[in-house]
LOTORPA-903261 format. One record per residue (C-alpha): x, y, z. Coordinates in nm, 3 decimals. Layout:
X/Y/Z
...
// end
This chain:
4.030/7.676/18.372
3.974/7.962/18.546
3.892/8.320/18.414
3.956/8.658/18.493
3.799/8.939/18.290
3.877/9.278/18.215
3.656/9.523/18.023
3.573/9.873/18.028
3.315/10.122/17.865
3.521/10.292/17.592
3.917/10.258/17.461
4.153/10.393/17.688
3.978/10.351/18.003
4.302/10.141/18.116
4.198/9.762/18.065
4.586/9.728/17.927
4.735/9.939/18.216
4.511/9.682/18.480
4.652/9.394/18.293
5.008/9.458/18.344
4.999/9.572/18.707
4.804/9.195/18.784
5.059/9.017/18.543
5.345/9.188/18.732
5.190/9.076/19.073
5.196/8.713/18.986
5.505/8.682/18.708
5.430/8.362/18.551
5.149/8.244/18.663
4.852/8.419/18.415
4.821/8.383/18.044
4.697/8.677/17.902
4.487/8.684/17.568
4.355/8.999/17.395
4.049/9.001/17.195
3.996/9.193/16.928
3.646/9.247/16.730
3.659/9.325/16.329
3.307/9.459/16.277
3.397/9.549/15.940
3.663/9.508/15.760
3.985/9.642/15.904
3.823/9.854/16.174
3.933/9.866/16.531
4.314/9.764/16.434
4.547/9.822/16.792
4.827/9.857/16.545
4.666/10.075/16.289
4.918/9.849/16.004
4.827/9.690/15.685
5.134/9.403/15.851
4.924/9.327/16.157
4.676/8.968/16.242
4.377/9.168/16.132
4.429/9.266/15.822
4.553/8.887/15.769
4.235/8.768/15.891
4.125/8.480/15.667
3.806/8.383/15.771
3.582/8.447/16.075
3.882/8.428/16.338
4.275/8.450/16.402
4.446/8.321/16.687
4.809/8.524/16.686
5.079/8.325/16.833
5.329/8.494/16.660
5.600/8.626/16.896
5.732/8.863/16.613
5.376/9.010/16.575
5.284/8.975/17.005
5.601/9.131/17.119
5.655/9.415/16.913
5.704/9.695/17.112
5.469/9.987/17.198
5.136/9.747/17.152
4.903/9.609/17.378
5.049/9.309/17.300
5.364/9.385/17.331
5.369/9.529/17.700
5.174/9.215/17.835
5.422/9.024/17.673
5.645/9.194/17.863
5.492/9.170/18.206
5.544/8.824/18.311
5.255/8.631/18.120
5.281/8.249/18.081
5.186/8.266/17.735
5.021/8.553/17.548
4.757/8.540/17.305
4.580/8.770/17.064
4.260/8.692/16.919
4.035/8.850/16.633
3.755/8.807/16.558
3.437/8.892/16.359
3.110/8.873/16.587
2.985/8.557/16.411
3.338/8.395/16.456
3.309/8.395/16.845
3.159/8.078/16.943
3.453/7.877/16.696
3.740/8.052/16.840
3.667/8.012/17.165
3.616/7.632/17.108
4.008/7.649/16.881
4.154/7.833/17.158
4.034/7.590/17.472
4.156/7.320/17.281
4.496/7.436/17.110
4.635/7.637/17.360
4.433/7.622/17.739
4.355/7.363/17.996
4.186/7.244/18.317
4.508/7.427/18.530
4.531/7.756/18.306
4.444/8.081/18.499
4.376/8.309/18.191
4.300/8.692/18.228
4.088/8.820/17.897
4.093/9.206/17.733
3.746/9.302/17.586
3.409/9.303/17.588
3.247/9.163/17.338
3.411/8.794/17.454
3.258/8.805/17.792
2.935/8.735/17.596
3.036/8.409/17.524
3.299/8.283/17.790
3.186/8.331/18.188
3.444/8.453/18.415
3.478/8.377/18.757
3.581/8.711/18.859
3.492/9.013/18.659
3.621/9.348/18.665
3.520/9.695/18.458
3.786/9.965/18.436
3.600/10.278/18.433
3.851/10.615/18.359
3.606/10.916/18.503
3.757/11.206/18.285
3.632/11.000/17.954
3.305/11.152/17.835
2.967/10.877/17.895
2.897/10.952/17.527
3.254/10.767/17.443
3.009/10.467/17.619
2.945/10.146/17.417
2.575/10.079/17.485
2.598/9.764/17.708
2.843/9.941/17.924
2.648/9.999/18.257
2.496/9.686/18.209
2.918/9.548/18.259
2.915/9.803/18.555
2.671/9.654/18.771
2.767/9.262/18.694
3.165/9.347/18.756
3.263/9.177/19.081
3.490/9.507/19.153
3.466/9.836/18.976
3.827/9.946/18.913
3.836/10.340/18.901
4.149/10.491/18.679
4.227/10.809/18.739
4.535/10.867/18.545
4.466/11.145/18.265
4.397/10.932/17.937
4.672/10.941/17.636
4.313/11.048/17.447
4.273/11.310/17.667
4.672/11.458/17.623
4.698/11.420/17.269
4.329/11.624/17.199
4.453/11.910/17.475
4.153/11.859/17.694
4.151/11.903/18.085
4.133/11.668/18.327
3.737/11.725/18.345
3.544/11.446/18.584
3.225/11.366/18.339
2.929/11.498/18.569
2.693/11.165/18.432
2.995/10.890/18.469
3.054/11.015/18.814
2.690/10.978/18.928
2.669/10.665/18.756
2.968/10.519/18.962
2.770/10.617/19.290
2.606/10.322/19.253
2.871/10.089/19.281
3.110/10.242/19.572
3.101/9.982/19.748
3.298/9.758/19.516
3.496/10.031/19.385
3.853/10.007/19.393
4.132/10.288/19.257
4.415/10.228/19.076
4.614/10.389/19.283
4.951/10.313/19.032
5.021/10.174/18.713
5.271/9.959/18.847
5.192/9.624/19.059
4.835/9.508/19.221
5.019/9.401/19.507
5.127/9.773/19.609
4.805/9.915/19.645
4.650/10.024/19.944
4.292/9.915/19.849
4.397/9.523/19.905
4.084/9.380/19.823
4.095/9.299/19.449
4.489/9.163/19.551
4.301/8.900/19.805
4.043/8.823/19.550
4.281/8.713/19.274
4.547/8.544/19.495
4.216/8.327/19.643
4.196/8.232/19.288
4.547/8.119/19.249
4.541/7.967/19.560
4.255/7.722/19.497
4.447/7.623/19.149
4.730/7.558/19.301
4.550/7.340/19.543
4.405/7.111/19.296
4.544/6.769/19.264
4.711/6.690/18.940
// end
């Protein structure tokens, strides 16, 4: 199996939006699964609905296969449904519940030949990816930060720099400010930075470097022997 992840320092920093533009450059050949931590009960929802998998969390984990629940529209979910994933997967999860899942998950649903890309960052912690990549969003403040967040920034193989004003940003009425301390911490990775220069597909950037890196990783599946 290989791995692709994608995390980022704060919601809304356009993990979902990166997602959908690498799904849409290879249609059918990623699943996608979103992970979701409960730290306490019924925080973090995407849906924000007493319906959704978390609030029917029974235990330490869920594994959401339901199409009804993954496709509706307007989610995370939803859109990566959407965009060409082989199969789509939603995963929550209390910290403690991490190592179990991940065990349920390689052996229900993955195998040797899956490519898998992974939302979050709590996951990372406890499944290695062979390419990893931070979405950083410079007009969201460093105190939106989690605390392990440059730590992410220096391991990610490629930096990926949204610049699209965030939906956060819009609904509180704030400019388009650059954070002074976000923008001097992302002078020290420039040289793997790459900008998301749409919100479409990977494969119509300019910047064709993260677009090499992944198709090198299709490539070499699709080069193993059965």
């Amino acid at each position: 199996m290989k791995v692709i992840s994608v995390a980022a320092p704060c919601n809304g920093s356009g993990k979902t939006s990166l997602i959908l533009a690498i799904l849409k450059a290879f249609p059918g050949v990623f699943s996608a699964a979103k992970f979701t931590t409960i730290y306490r009960e019924e925080r973090f929802c995407p849906l924000g609905d007493h319906d959704c998998a978390c609030h029917r969390l029974d235990g330490q984990y869920n594994i959401c296969t339901d199409p009804e629940v993954l496709s509706q529209p307007d989610t995370d979910t939803g859109k990566i449904w959407r965009a060409g994933a082989k199969q789509t997967l939603w995963c929550i999860a209390r910290i403690e519940g991490y190592p179990e899942m991940l065990k349920d998950l390689s052996a229900r649903y993955l195998d040797d030949r899956t490519l898998l890309l992974i939302e979050g960052n709590t996951v990372i912690h406890y499944l290695p990816a062979h390419l990893r990549l931070f979405v950083v969003n410079p007009f969201l403040p460093r105190s939106w930060w989690k605390g392990d967040s440059e730590d992410f920034l220096d391991k990610a193989d490629f930096v990926i720099v949204d610049t699209h004003t965030p939906q956060a940003m819009v609904s509180a009425g704030r400019p388009g400010r650059v954070d002074w301390f976000v923008r001097s911490v992302l002078s020290r990775v420039n040289a793997k930075q790459v900008a998301m220069e749409n919100l479409e597909r990977l494969d119509q950037w300019a910047d064709e470097r993260l677009y090499e890196a992944i198709s090198t990783i299709v490539k070499e599946d699709h080069e193993k022997p059965n």
